[in-house]
DOSE-970556 format. One record per residue: residue number from 1; residue in one letter; z, y, x of N, C-alpha, C, O in turn. Coordinates in Angstrom, 1 decimal. Layout:
N
+-----+---+--------+--------+--------+--------+--------+--------+--------+--------+--------+--------+--------+--------+
:   k : r :   n.pz :   n.py :   n.px :  ca.pz :  ca.py :  ca.px :   c.pz :   c.py :   c.px :   o.pz :   o.py :   o.px :
+-----+---+--------+--------+--------+--------+--------+--------+--------+--------+--------+--------+--------+--------+
: NUM : A :      Z :      Y :      X :      Z :      Y :      X :      Z :      Y :      X :      Z :      Y :      X :
...
+-----+---+--------+--------+--------+--------+--------+--------+--------+--------+--------+--------+--------+--------+
***
This chain:
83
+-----+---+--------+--------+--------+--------+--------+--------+--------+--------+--------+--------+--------+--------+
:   k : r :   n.pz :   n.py :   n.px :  ca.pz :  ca.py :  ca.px :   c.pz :   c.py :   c.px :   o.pz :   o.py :   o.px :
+-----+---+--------+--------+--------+--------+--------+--------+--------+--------+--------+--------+--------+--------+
:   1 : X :    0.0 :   -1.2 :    0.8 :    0.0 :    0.0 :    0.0 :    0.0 :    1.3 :    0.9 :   -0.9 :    2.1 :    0.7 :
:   2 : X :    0.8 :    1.5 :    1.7 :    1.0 :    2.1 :    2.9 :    0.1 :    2.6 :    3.7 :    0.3 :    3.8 :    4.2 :
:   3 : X :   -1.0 :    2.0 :    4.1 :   -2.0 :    1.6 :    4.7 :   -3.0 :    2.1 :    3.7 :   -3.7 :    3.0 :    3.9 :
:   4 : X :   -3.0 :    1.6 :    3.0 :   -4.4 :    2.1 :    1.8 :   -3.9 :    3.8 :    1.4 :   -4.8 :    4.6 :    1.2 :
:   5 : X :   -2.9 :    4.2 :    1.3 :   -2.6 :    5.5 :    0.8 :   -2.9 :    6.3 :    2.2 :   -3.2 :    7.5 :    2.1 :
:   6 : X :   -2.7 :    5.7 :    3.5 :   -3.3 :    6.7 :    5.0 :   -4.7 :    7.1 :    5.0 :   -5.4 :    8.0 :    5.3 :
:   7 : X :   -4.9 :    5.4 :    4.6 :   -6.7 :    5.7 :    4.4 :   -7.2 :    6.8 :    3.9 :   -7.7 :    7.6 :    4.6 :
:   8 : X :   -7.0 :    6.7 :    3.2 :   -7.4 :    7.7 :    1.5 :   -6.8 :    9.1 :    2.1 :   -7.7 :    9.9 :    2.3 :
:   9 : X :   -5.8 :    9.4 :    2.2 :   -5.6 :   10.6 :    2.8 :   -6.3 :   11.2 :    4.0 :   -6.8 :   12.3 :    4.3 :
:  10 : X :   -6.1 :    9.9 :    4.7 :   -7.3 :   10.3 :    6.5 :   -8.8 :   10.9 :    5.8 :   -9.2 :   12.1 :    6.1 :
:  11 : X :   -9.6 :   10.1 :    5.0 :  -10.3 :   10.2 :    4.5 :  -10.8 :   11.7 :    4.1 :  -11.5 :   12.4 :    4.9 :
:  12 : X :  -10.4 :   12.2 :    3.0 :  -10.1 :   13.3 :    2.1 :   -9.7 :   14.6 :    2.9 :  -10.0 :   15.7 :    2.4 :
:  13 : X :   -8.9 :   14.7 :    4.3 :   -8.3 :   15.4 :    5.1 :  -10.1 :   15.8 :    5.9 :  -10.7 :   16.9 :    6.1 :
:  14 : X :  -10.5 :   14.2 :    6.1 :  -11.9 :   14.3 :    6.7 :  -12.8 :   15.5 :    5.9 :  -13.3 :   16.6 :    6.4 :
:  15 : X :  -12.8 :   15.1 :    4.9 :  -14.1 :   15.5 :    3.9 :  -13.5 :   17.0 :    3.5 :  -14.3 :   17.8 :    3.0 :
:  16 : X :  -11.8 :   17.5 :    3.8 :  -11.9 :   18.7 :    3.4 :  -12.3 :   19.8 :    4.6 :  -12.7 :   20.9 :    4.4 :
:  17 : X :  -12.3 :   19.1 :    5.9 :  -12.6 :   19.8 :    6.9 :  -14.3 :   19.7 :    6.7 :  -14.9 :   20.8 :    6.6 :
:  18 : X :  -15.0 :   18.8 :    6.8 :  -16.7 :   18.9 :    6.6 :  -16.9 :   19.5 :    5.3 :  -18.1 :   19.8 :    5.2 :
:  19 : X :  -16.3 :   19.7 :    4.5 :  -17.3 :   20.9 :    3.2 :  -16.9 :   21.9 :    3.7 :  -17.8 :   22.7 :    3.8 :
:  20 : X :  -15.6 :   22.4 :    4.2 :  -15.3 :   23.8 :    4.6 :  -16.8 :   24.0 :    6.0 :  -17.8 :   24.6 :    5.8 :
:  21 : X :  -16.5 :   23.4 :    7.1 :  -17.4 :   23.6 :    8.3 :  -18.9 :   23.7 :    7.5 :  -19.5 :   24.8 :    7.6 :
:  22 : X :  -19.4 :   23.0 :    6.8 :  -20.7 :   23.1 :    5.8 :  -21.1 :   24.0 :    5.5 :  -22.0 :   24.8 :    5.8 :
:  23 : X :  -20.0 :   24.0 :    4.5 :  -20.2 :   25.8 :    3.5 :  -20.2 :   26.9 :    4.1 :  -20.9 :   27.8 :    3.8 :
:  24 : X :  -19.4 :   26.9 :    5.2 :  -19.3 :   27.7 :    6.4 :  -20.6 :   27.9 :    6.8 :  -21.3 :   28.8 :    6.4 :
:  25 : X :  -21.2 :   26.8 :    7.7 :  -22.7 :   26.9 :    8.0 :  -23.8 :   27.2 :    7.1 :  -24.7 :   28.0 :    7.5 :
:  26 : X :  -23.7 :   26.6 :    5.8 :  -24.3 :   27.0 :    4.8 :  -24.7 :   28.9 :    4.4 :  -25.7 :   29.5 :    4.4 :
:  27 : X :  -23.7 :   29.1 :    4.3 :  -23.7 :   30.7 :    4.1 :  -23.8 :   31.8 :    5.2 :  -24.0 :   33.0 :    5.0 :
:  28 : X :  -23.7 :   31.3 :    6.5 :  -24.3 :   32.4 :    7.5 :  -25.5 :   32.9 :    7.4 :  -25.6 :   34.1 :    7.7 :
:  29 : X :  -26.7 :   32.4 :    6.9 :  -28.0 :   33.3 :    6.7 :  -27.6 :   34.2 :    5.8 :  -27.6 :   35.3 :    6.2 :
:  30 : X :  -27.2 :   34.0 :    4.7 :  -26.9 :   34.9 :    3.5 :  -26.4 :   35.9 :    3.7 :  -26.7 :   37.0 :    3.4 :
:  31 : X :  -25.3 :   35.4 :    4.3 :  -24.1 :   36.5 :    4.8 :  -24.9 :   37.8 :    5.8 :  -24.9 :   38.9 :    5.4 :
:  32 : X :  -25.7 :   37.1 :    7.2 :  -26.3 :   37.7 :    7.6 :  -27.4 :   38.7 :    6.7 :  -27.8 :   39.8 :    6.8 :
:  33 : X :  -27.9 :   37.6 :    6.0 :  -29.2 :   39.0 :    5.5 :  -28.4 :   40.0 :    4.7 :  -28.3 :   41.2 :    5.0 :
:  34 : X :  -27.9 :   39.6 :    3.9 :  -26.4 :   40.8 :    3.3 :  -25.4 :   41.8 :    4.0 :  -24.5 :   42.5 :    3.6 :
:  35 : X :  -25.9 :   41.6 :    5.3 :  -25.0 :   42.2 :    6.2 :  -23.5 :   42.4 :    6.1 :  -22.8 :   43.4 :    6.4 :
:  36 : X :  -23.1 :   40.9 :    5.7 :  -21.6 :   40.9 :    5.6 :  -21.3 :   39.8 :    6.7 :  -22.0 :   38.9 :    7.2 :
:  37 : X :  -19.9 :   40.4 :    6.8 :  -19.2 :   39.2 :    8.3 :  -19.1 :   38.0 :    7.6 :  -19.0 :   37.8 :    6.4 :
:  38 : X :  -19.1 :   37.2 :    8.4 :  -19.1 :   35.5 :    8.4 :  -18.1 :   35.5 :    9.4 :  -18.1 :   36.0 :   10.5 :
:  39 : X :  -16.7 :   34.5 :    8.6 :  -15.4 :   34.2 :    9.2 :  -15.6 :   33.1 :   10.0 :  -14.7 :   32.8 :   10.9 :
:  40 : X :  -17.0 :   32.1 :    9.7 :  -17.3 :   31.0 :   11.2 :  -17.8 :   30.8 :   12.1 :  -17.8 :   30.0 :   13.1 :
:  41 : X :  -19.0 :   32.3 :   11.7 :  -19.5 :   32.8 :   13.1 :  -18.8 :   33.6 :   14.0 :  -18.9 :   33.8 :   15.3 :
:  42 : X :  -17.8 :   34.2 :   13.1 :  -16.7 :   35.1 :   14.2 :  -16.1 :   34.5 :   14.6 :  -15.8 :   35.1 :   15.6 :
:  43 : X :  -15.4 :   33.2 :   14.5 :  -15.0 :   32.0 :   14.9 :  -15.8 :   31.8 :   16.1 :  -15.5 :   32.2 :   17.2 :
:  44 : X :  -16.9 :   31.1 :   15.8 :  -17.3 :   30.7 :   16.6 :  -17.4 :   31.5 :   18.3 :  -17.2 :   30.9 :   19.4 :
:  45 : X :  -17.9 :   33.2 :   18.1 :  -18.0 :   33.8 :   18.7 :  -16.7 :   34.1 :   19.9 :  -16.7 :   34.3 :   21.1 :
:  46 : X :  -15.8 :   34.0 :   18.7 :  -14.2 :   33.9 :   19.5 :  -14.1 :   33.0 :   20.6 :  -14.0 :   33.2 :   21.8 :
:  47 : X :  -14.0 :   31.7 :   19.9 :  -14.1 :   30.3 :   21.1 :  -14.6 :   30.4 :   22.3 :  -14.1 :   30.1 :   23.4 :
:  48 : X :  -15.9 :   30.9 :   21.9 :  -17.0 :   31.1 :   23.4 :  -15.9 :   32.1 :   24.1 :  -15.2 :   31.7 :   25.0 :
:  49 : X :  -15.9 :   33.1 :   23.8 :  -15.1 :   34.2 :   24.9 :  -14.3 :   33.6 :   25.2 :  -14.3 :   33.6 :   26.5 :
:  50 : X :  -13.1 :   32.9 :   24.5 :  -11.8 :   32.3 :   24.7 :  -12.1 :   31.3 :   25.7 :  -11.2 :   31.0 :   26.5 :
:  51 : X :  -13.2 :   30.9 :   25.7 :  -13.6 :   29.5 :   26.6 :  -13.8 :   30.1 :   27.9 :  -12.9 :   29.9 :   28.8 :
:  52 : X :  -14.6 :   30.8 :   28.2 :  -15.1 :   31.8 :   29.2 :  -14.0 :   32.4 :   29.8 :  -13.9 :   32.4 :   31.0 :
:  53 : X :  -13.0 :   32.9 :   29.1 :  -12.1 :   33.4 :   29.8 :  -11.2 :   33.0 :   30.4 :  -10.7 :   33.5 :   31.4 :
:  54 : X :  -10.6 :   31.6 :   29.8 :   -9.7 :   30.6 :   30.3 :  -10.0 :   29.0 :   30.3 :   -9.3 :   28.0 :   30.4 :
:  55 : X :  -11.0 :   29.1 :   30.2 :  -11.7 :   27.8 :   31.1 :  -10.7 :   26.7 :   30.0 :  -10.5 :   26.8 :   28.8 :
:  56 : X :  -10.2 :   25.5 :   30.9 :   -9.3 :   24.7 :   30.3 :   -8.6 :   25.0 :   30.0 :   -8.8 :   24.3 :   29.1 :
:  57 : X :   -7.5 :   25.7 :   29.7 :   -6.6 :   26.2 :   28.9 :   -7.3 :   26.6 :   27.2 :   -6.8 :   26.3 :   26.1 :
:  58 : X :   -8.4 :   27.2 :   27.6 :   -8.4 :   27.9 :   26.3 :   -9.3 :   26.3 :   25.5 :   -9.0 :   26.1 :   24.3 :
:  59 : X :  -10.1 :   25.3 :   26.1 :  -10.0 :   24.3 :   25.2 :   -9.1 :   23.3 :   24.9 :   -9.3 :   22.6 :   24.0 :
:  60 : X :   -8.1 :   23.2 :   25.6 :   -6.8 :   22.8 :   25.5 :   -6.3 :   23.1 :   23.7 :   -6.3 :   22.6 :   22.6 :
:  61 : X :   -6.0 :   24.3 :   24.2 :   -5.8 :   25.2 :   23.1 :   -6.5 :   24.9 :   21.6 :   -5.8 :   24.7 :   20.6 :
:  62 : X :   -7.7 :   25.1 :   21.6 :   -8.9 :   25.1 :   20.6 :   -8.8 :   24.0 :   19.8 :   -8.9 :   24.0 :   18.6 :
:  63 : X :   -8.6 :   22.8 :   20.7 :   -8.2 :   21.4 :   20.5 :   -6.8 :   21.2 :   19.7 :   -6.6 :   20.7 :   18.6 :
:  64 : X :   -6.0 :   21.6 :   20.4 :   -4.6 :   21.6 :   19.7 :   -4.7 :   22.3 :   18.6 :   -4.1 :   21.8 :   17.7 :
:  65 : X :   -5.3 :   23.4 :   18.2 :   -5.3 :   23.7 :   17.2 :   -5.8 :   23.1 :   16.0 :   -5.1 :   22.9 :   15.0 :
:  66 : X :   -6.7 :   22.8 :   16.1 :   -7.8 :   21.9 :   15.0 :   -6.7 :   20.6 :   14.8 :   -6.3 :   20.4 :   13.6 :
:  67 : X :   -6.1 :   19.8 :   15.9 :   -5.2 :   19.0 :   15.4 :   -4.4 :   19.0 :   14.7 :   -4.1 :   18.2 :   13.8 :
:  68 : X :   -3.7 :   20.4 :   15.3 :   -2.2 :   20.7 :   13.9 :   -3.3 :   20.5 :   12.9 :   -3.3 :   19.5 :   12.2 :
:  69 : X :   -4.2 :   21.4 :   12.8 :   -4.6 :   22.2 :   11.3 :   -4.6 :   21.1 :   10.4 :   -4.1 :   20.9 :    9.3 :
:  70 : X :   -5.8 :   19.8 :   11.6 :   -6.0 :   18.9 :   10.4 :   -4.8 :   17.9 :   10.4 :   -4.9 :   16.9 :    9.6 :
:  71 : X :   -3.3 :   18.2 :   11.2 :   -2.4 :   17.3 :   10.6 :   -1.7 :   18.0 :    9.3 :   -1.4 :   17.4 :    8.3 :
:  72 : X :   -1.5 :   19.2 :    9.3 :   -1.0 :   19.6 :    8.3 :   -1.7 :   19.4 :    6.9 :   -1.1 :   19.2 :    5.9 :
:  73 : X :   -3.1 :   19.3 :    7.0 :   -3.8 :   19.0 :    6.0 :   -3.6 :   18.0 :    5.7 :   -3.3 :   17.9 :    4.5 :
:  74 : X :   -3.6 :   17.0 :    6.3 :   -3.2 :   15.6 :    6.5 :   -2.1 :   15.5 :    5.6 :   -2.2 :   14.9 :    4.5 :
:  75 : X :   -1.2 :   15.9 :    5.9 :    0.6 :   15.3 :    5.3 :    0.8 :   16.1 :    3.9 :    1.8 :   15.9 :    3.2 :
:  76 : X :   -0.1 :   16.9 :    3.6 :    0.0 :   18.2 :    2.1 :   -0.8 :   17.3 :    1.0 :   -0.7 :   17.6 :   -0.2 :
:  77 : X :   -1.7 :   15.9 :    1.6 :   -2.9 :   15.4 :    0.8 :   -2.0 :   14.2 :    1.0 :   -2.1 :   13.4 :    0.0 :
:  78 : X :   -0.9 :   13.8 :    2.1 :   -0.1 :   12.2 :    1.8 :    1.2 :   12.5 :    0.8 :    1.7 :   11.7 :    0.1 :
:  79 : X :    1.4 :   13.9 :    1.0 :    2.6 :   13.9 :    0.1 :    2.5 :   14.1 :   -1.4 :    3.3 :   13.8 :   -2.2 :
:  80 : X :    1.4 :   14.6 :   -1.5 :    1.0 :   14.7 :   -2.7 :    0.4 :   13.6 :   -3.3 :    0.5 :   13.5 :   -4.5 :
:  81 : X :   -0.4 :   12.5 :   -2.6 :   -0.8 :   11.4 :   -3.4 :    0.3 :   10.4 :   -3.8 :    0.2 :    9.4 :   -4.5 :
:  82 : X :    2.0 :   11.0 :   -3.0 :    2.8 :    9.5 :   -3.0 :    3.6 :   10.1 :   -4.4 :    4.5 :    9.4 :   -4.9 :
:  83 : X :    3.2 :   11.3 :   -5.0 :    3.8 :   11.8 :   -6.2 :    3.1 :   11.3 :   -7.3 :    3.5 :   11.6 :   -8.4 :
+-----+---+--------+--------+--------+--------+--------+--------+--------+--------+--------+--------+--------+--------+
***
């Protein structure tokens, strides 16, 4: 049971990060021809500097982040399925 409810969570945790990154990619032309900011291309833009500037550290960093993010996501999608 245990096991099947990690799944499903791992799963869903997956799929909330690929429609976000998607939609994200999805809408930069739009955004662009509308001449409004896009929060994943400034993202993105960020990283690169951040990378450049601190080498390994800053992907250290970049890395650890994304893992909290998606563990937190993670445990908000297990706690809520065990309710």
């Amino acid at each position: 049971m245990t096991k099947q409810l990690l799944k499903k969570a791992a799963r869903a945790t997956n799929a909330w990060f690929g429609i976000g990154i998607l939609g994200g990619i999805i809408f930069i032309p739009i955004d662009l021809l509308f001449h409004k900011q896009n929060n994943l291309l400034d993202l993105f833009q960020l990283l690169i500097q951040f990378i450049r500037n601190h080498s390994l550290i800053g992907i250290g960093l970049i890395i650890g982040c994304l893992a909290a993010g998606w563990l937190i996501i993670f445990l908000v999608i297990y706690f809520f399925c065990l309710a």
